[in-house]
C-alpha positions in Angstrom: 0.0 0.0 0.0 3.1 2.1 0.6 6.4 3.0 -1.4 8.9 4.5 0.5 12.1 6.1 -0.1 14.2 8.6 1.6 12.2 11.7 0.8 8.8 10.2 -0.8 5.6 8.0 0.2 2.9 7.4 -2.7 -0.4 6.3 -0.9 -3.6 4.8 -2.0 -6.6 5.5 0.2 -9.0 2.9 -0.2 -12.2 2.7 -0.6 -12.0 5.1 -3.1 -15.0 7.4 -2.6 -15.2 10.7 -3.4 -17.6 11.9 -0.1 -14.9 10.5 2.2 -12.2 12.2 0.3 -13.6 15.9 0.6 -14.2 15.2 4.2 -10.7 13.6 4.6 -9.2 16.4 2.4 -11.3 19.5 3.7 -12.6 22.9 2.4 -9.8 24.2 0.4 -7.5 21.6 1.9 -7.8 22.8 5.2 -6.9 19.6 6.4 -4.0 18.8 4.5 -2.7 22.0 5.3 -2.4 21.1 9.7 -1.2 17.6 8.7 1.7 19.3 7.1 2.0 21.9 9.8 1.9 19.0 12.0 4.8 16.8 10.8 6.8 18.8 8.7 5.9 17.2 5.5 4.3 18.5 1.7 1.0 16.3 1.1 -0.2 16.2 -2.3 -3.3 15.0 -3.2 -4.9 13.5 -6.4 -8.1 11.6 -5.9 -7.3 8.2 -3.7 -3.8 9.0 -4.3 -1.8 10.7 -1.6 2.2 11.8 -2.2 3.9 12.8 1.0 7.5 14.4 0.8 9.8 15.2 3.8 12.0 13.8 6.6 11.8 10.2 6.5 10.8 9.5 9.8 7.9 12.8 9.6 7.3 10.8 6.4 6.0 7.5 8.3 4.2 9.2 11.3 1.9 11.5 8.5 1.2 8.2 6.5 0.1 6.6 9.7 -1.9 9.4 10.5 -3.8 9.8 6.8 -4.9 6.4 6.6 -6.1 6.2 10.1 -8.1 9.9 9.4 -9.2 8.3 6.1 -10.9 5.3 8.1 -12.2 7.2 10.5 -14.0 9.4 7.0 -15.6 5.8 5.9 -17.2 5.1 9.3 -19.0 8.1 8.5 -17.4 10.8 11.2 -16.3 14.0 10.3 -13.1 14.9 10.7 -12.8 18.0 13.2 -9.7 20.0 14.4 -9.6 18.6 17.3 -9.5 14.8 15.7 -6.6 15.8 13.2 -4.8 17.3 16.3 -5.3 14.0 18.1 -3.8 12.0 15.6 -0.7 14.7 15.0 -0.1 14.1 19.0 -0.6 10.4 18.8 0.8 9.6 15.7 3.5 7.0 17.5 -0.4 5.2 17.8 -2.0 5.8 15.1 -1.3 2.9 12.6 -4.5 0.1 13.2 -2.3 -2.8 12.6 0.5 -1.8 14.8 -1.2 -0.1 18.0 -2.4 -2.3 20.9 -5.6 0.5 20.9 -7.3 -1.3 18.2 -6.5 -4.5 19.4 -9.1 -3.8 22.6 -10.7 -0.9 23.0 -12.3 0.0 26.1 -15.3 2.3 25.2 -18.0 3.6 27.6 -21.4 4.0 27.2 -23.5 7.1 29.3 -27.1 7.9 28.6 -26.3 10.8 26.5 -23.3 9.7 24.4 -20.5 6.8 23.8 -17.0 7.8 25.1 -14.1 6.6 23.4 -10.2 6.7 24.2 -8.1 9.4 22.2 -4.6 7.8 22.3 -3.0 5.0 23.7 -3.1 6.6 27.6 -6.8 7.3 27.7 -7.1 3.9 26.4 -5.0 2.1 29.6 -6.6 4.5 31.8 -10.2 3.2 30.6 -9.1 -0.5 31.0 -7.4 0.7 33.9 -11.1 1.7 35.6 -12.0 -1.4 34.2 -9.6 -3.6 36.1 -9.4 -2.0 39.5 -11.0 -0.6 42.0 -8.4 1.8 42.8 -6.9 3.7 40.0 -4.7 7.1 39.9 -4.9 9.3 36.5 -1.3 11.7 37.1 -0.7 13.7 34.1 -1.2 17.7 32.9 -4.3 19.6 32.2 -6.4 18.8 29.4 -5.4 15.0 28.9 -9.1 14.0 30.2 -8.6 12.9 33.0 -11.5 14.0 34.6 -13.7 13.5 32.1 -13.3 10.0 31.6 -13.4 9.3 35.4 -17.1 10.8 35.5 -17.9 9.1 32.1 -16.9 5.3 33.9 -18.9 6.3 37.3 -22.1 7.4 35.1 -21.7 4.1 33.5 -21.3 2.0 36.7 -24.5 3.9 38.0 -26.5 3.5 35.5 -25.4 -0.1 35.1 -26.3 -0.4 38.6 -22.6 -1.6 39.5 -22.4 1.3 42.3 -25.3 3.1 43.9 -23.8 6.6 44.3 -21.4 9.0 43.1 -19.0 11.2 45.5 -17.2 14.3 44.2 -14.2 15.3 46.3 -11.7 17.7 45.6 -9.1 19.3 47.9 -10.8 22.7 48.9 -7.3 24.5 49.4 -6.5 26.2 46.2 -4.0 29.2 45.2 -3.9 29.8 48.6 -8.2 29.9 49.3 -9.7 27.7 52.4 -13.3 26.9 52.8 -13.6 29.0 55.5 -13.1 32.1 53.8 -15.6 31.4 51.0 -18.9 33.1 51.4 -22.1 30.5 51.9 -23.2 27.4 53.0 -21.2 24.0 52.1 -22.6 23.1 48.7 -22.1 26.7 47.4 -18.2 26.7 49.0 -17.3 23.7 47.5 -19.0 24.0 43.8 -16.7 25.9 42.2 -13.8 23.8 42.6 -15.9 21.1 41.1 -17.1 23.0 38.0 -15.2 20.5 36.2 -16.8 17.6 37.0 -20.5 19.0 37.3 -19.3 20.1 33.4 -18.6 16.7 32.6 -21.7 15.2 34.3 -24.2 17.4 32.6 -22.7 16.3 29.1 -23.6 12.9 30.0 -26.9 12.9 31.7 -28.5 16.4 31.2 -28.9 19.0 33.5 -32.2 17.9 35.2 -31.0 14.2 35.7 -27.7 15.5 37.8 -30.3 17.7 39.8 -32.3 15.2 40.4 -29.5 12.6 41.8 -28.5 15.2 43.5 -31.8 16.3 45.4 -31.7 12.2 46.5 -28.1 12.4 47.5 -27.4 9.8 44.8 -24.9 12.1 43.4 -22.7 13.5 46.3 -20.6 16.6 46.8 -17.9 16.9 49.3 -15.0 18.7 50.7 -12.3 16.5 51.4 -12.5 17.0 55.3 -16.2 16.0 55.8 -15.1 12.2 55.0 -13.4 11.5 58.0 -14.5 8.8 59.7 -17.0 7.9 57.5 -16.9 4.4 55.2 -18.1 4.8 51.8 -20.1 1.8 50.4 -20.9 0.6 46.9 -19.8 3.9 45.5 -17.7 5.7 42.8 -15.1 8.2 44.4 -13.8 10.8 42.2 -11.2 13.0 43.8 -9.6 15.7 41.5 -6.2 18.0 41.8 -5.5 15.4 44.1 -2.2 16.9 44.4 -3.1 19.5 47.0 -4.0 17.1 49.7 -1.3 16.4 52.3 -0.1 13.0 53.3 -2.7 12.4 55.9 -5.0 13.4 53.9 -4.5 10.9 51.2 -3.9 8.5 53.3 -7.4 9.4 55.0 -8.8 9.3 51.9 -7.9 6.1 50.7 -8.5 4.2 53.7 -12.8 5.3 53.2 -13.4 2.7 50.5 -16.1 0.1 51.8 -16.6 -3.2 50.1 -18.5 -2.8 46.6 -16.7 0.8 46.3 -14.3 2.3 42.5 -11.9 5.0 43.8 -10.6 7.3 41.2 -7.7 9.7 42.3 -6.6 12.3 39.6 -3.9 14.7 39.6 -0.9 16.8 37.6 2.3 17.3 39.9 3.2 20.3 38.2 -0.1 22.5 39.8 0.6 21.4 43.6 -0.8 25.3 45.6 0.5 23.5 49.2 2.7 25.8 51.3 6.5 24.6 49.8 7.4 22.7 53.1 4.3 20.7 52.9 4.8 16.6 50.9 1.9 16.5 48.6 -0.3 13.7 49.8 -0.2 12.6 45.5 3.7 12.6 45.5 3.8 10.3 48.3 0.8 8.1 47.7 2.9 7.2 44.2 5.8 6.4 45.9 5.0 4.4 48.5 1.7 2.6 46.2 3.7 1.9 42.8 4.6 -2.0 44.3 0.9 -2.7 45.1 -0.5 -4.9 41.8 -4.1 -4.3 42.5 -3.8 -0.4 42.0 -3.7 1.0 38.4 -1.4 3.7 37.8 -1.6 5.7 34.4 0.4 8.6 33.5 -0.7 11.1 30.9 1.6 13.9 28.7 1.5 16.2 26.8 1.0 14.1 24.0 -2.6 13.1 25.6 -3.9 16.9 25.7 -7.1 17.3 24.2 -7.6 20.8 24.2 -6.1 23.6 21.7 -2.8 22.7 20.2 -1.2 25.5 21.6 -1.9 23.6 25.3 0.9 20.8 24.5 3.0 23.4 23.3 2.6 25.3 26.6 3.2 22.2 28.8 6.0 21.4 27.0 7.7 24.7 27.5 7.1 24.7 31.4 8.2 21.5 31.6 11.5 22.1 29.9 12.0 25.5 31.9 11.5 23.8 35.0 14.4 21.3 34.4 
């Protein structure tokens, strides 16, 4: 299917069919054009027959790329930005026949839509939820974390696998305590979990999350408020899990009652503790990583699923920081 020299790859997109090549190519090649911008490559395009000139190496990663984008035009999906972005980022995946993604695919299912993995790491961190009932999500901003850990607990709900949800996140923020925020519990501790309420009403609708939370099926809690309590036959989502302490953590993970998912999610390089305090997320890794029946997945910037510019930006931080 491919001829490759040093500076030259002639492809042959098939099925041939003229729909899926306008939506593969774009308007006025739009498409093309960030496939080039992404790899450093010159795409040429004549019918089913795609020439690609460049760096040998960029040469392989844009074919990968086009014939996975092509297959994704005969299943009928439009390519958008954002899925041509993925694939840029991704491209070490992208090839069907040599990624482990397409060999199983862990997908999940919510009332309002079917969630599938974008990259290899989403993919692990799906089977991941699949496999255990503890599972940490480490990784920068952007790389859906988050999102796919509500995605699996609205599944596991509505499956009837867990009957509640619990929302925790550290409430000590840029420097910000609960006890300076004006009103009563729920309003102090909804705005650190915009997020995940964003997330939920994607999948259920306004009005369902409401409702489940009117009868406490769907829970909202500050960190603190779980001590001493055991949490049964539940999905635990704790996010920015990096700005709880080490008794904290510890507290935390020591609630889990029998029947009970804990999801713990967090990006080392956004920790707002005072500098002399460990974050509870640092240590947890450290002194969990020999423990087989935890899942551990770790995200980059190659898993960023927001603009393009956002894996450029994490990049540079994490290089000025070294």
């Amino acid at each position: 299917m491919a001829e490759i020299n040093q500076t030259l790859t002639q492809l042959k997109l098939e099925p041939a069919n003229n729909k899926n090549l306008r939506s593969f190519v774009g308007e006025m090649n739009g498409n093309l054009k960030i496939l080039e911008k992404g790899f450093g490559v010159k795409i040429f395009q004549n019918g089913n027959k795609v020439s690609i000139s460049g760096n040998e190496e960029n040469i392989k990663k844009a074919s990968n790329a086009i014939q996975d984008l092509y297959a994704t035009t005969t299943q009928g999906i439009e390519l958008s930005k954002e899925k041509i972005h993925m694939a840029i980022n991704n491209n070490d995946d992208i090839n069907p026949a040599n990624s482990s993604l397409s060999e199983k695919e862990y997908v999940i299912k919510t009332p309002k839509r079917t969630i599938k993995p974008r990259g290899r790491n989403q993919n692990t961190y799906l089977g991941n939820m699949k496999n255990f009932e503890v599972n940490f999500g480490v990784g920068p901003a952007g790389t859906g974390k988050t999102y796919l850990a509500v995605a699996k607990a609205v599944e596991m709900l509505v499956q009837e696998e867990v009957k509640k949800i619990i929302l925790i996140r550290p409430a000590v923020e840029a420097g910000e305590k609960l006890g300076f925020l004006p009103g009563d519990l729920s309003q102090k501790v909804d705005p650190y979990l915009r997020p995940l309420y964003d997330a939920l009403y994607e999948m259920l609708g306004f009005e369902q999350v409401v409702r489940l939370l009117e009868k406490e099926i769907l829970e909202v809690a500050p960190l603190a408020y779980l001590r001493g309590r055991t949490l049964n036959n539940a999905f635990i989502i704790m996010d920015e899990s990096q700005n709880t302490t080490v008794d904290q953590m510890k507290m935390f993970l020591t609630r889990m009652g029998f029947g009970s998912y804990a999801v713990i999610n967090g990006d080392m390089t956004q920790i707002d503790l005072p500098k002399n305090i460990e974050s509870g997320l640092y240590h947890a890794l450290k002194v969990l990583d020999e423990i087989e029946d935890i899942g551990f997945t770790i995200f980059n910037s190659k898993d960023v699923v927001r603009h393009p510019l956002v894996k450029k930006i994490v990049d540079a931080y994490d290089q000025f920081d070294r």
